[in-house]
C-alpha positions, 0 to 999 in steps of 0.5 A: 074522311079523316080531314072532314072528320078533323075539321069539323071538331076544330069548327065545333071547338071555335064555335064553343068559344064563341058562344055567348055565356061560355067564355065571356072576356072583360074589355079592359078599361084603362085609364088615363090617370094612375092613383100614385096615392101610396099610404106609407106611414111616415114618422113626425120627427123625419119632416120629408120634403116629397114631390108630388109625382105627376098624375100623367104625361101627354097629349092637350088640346083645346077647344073654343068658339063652337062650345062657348056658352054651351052646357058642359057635363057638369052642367056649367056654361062652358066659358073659354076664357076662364081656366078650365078643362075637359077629362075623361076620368077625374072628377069635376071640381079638380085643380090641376097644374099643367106644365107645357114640356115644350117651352115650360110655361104652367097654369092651374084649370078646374076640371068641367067637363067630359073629353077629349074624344080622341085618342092619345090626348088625355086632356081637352083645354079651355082657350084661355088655358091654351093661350096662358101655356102658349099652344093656342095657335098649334091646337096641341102639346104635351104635358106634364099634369100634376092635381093641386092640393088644397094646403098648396092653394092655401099658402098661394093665397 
């Protein structure tokens, strides 16, 4: 009787926790890219030189033939020879700089759409980037991302 008695409080106690409304727990949601935008006030008179940290470190792969010409989800037509890439949490218009950690080779791609849809890959590229950082025949390679700055662009051009 006492087991029975025992087991029924433990099955009502499970059943409390797992009723909808009493203990509700938030999915984490994490994401891909940190903000590393730390406001620290700076004297004018120190002028440091600071590095810019790399926004992530990971998996790339590309995507071509099947999309070319499609609507990507800016509402674009996804074009695989021009620089541009697929991100699931910057916003569409960034410029990133990629440094492919295998053989060094960089490139700057616009963010233009939503992806990649599998996991542990934090960026999907367009052919024409693939092929500039010399991974177009591998399909996948890992990266270092760092976002380009506006004044960085104004002293290339």
């Amino acid at each position: 009787m006492f087991r029975v008695a025992l087991s029924l409080i433990f099955a009502l106690s499970l059943a409390s926790l797992a009723a909808p409304g009493l203990a509700k727990v938030k999915k984490e949601v994490k994401a891909h890219f940190k903000a590393w935008d730390l406001m620290i006030p700076v004297p004018a008179e120190l002028k440091l030189e600071i590095e810019s940290a790399p926004m992530a470190v990971g998996w790339a792969s590309w995507y071509g033939p099947g999309f070319h010409g499609r609507r990507t989800a800016s509402g674009e037509r996804y074009n695989m020879h021009a620089m541009t890439c697929a991100s699931r949490d910057l916003p569409f218009g960034t410029l990133l700089e990629l440094t492919n950690l295998e053989n060094g080779q960089k490139a700057v791609v616009r963010v233009n759409d939503r992806g990649p849809f599998i996991k542990r890959r934090i960026l999907d590229l367009s052919y024409a980037a693939a092929r500039k950082l010399g991974f177009h025949r591998r399909g996948h390679t890992k990266v270092e991302v760092r976002e380009v700055a506006a004044a960085e662009l104004a002293s290339a051009e």
